[in-house]
C-alpha positions in Angstrom: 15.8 -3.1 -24.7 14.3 -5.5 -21.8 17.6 -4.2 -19.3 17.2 -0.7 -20.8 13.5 -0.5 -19.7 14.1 -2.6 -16.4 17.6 -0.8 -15.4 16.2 1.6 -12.9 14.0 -1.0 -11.2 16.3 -3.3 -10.6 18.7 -0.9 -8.8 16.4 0.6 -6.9 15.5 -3.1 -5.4 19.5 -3.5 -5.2 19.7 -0.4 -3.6 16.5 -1.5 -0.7 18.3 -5.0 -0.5 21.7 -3.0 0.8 19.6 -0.5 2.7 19.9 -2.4 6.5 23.7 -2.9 6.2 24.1 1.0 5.8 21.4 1.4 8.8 22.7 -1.0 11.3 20.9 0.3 14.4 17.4 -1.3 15.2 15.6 2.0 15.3 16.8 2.9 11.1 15.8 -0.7 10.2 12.7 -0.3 11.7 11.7 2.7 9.9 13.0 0.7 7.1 10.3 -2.1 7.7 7.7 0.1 8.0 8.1 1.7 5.1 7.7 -1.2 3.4 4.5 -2.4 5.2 2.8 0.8 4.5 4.5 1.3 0.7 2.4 -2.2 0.3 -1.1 -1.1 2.0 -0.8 2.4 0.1 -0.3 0.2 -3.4 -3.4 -1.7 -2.4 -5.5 1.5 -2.0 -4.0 2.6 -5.0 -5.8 0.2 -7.0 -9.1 1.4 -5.8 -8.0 5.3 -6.1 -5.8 5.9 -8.8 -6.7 2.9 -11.6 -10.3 2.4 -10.8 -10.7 5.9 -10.3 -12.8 6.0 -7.0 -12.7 6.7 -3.3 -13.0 4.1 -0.2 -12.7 5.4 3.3 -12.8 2.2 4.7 -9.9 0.4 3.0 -8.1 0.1 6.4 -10.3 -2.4 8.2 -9.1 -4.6 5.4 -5.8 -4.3 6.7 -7.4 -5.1 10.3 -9.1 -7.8 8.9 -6.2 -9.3 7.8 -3.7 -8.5 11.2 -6.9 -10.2 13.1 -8.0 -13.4 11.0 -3.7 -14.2 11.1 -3.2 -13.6 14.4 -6.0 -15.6 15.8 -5.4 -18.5 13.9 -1.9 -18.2 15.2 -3.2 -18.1 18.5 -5.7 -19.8 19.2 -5.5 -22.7 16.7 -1.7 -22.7 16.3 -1.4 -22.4 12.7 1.1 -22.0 10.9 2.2 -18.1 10.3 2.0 -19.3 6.3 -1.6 -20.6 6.6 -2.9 -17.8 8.5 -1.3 -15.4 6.0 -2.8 -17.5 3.5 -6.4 -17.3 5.3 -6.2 -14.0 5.9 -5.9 -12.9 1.7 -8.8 -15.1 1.4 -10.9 -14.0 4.1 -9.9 -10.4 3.0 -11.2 -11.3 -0.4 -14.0 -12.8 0.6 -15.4 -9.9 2.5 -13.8 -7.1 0.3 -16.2 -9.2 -2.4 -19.2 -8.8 -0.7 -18.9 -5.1 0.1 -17.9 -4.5 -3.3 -21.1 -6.8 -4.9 -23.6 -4.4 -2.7 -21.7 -1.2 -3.0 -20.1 -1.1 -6.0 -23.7 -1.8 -8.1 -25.5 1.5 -8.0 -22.9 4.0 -5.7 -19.8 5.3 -7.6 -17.8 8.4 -5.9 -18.3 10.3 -2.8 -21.4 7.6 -2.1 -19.1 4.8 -2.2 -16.8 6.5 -0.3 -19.7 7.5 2.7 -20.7 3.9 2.4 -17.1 2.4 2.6 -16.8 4.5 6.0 -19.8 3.4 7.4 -18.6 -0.6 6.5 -15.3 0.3 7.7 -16.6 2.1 11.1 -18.7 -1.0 11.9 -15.7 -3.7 11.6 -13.8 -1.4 13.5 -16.4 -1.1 16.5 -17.0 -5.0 15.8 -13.1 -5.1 16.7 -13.4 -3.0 20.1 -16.9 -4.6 21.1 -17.0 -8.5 20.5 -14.3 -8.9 23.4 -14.6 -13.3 23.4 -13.1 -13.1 19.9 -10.9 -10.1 19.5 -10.0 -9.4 23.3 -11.5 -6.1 22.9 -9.2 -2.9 23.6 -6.6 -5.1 25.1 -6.1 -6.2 22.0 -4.4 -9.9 20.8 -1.0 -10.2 22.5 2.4 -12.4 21.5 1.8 -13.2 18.3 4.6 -15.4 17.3 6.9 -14.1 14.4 6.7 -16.0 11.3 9.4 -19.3 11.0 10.9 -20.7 8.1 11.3 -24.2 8.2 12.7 -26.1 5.5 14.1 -29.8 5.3 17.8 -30.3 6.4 18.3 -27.3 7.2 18.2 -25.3 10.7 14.8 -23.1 11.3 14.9 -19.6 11.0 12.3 -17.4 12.6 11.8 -14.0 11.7 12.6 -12.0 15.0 14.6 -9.0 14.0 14.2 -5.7 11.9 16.8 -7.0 9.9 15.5 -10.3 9.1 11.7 -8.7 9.2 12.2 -6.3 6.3 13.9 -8.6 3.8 10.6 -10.4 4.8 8.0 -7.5 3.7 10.6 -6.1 0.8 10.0 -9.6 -0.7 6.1 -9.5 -0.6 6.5 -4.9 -1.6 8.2 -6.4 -4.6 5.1 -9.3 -5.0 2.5 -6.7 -4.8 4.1 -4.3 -7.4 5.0 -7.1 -9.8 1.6 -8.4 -9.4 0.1 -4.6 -9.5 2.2 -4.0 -12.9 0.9 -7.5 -14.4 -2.3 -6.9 -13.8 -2.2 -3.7 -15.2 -0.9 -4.9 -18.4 -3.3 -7.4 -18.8 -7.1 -6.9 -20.5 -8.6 -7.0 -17.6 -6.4 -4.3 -16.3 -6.6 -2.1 -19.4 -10.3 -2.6 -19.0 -10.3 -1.0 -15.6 -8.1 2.1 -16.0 -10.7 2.4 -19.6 -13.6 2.6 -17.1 -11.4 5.1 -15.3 -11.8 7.5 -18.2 -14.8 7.4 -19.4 -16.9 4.5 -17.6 -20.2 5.2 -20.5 -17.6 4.7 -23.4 -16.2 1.5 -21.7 -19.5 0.2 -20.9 -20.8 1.0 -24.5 -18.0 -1.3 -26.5 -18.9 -4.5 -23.9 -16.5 -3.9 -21.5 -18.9 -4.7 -18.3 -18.1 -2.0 -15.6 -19.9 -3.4 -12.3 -17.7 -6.6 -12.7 -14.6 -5.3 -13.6 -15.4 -3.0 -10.4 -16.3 -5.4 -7.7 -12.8 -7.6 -8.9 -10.5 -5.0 -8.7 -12.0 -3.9 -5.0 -11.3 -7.9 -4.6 -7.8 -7.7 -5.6 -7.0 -4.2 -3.5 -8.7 -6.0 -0.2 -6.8 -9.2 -0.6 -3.7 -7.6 -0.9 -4.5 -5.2 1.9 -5.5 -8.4 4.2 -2.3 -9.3 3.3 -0.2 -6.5 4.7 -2.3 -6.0 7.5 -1.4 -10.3 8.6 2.3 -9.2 7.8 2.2 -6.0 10.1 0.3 -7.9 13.1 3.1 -11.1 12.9 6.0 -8.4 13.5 4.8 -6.3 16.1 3.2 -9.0 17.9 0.0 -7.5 18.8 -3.1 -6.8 17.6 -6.1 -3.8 18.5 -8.8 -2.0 17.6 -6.4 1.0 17.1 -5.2 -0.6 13.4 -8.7 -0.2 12.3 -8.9 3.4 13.6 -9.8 6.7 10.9 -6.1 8.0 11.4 -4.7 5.1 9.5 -7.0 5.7 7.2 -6.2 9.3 6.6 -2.3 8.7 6.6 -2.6 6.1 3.8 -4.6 8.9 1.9 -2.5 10.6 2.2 0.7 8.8 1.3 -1.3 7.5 -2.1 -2.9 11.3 -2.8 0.9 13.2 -2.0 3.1 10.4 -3.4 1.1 10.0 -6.5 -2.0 8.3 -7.3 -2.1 5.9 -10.6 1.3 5.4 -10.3 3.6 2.1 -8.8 6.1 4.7 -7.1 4.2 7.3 -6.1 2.5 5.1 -2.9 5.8 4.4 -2.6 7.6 7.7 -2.1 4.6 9.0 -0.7 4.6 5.8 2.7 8.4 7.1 2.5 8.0 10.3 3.1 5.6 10.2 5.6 7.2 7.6 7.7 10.9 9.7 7.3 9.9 13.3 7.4 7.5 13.1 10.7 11.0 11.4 12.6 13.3 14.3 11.2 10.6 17.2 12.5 11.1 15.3 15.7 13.4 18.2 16.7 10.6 21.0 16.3 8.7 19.2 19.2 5.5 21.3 19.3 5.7 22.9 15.6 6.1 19.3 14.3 2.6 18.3 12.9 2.3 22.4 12.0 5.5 22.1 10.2 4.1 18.4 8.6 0.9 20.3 7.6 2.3 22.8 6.3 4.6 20.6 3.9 1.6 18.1 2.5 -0.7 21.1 1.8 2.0 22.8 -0.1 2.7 19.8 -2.2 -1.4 19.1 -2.7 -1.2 22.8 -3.8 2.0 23.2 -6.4 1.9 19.4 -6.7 -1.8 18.3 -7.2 -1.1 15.3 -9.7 1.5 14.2 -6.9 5.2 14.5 -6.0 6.6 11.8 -8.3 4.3 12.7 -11.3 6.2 16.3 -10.4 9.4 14.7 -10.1 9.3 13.1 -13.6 8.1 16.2 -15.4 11.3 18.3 -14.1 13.3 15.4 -15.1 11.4 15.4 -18.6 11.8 19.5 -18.9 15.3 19.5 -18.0 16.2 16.6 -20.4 14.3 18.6 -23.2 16.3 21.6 -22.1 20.1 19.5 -22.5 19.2 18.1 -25.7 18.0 21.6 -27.0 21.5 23.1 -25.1 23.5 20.3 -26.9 21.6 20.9 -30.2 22.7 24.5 -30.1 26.1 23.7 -29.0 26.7 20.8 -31.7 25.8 23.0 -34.5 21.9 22.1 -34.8 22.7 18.1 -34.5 20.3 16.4 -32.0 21.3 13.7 -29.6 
């Protein structure tokens, strides 16, 4: 039962784990890391979107919150990549806990998402404006990559695409793991309840505003964390991270892949890192033709591409079992 219900995980994850040695050039296992980095952030909006069943517009300065507090440590105290990583989920808790506290009590919605956006456009004109900490546009340069140092044996450093994505696989397969558990838990249950119908939760004890502010906790945290990963592989940080079009494209990736869901964020960061690259060729008809493809699926596919996916895949077992039924003489399989 336990290899039956886990089988098409686990080869999916052996599948990603053989991925870079079928891509050997750097530009493929780039796209590779990428893809993980923003599979990760799109989880973490997820939470907020799909299971607690509201909107933020300002999830991405998180993210920038996270690539900043790392990166600075780094630099100017010379921490440890580890620590700052470390500092980084807790400073991106810590603040994701506050906005949460004072938004999350009376706005639920399109008001939390207008006030998210107005939190998220002031941290990101903080980032552009308070030059003596964050270098202004210039932005925080050389950010050293992330070394793994262990007694007795030689120090590795995480430099290359190849090395890099093994790196943020591991901490894509932390955050759905952790994602999954959570959702399993009461506390979990509890939030997707208050997804459905917030006044029936309430009114069997189940204390919305709480459950609320934790699980916009959680989603910042592990944004924070994602956005200190990103910043330690490409070596710089700017305002730009913290920018509305990040924003949108991680909408996007949760809303097209499939929200409430641990692979739709997935397939959805997949798809839009892959299919913009092969539309390359259509230079000026690219983001017409890329349009054109995401409002079609929001149209035919409103619940989401892998919701989509495993409704044919339901329909067309239906349809062999009935085809084998007929064939066998009325038996069922």
């Amino acid at each position: 039962m336990w290899m039956k219900k886990h089988l098409a995980p686990l080869v999916i994850l052996a599948v990603a784990i053989i991925l870079p040695f079928i891509f050997r050039d750097a530009y493929s296992r780039q796209l590779l890391v990428l893809i993980c980095v923003y599979a990760a952030l799109a989880l973490s909006l997820d939470i907020i979107i799909g299971y607690m069943g509201q909107i933020s517009l300002g999830h991405i300065a998180f993210f920038g919150i996270g690539a900043y507090t790392s990166a600075l440590l780094s630099l100017k105290l010379g921490m440890p990549v580890w620590l700052g990583w470390l500092a980084a989920i807790v400073c991106g808790g810590i603040i994701g806990y506050i906005i949460g506290y004072v938004s999350l009590r009376r706005t639920r919605g399109v008001s939390l998402a207008i006030v998210t956006f107005g939190v998220g456009f002031v941290i990101y004109l903080v980032s552009q404006n308070w030059y003596q900490l964050t270098n202004g546009f210039e932005g925080l340069i050389g950010i050293p990559s992330p070394v793994l140092a262990i007694p007795g044996l030689p120090r590795f450093t995480f430099e290359s695409s190849f090395s890099y994505y093994y790196l943020v696989l591991a901490i894509l397969v932390f955050t759905v793991y952790l994602i999954s558990a959570v959702l399993r838990s009461r506390f979990g249950r509890a939030v997707v309840a208050l997804r459905e119908n917030e006044e029936l939760a309430s009114s069997v004890g189940i204390n919305a505003f709480n459950y609320y502010v934790l699980a916009f906790t959680l989603a910042s945290a592990l944004a924070a964390l994602v956005g200190a990963t990103y910043g330690h592989y490409v070596r710089i940080v700017t305002p730009r991270l913290l920018g509305m079009d990040y924003m949108l494209m991680l909408l996007i990736m949760v809303v097209v892949g499939g929200k409430g869901t641990l692979a739709g964020p997935i397939l959805g960061a997949a798809i839009f890192i892959l299919v913009p690259e092969w539309l390359r060729m259509t230079a000026q008809l690219r983001l017409v033709l890329l349009g054109g493809i995401f409002l079609v699926c929001i149209i035919f596919m409103p619940q989401g591409i892998y919701p989509a996916l495993v409704s044919l895949f339901k329909r067309a077992s239906l349809s062999g079992r009935l085809w084998l039924s007929k064939v066998g003489g009325g038996k069922t399989f």
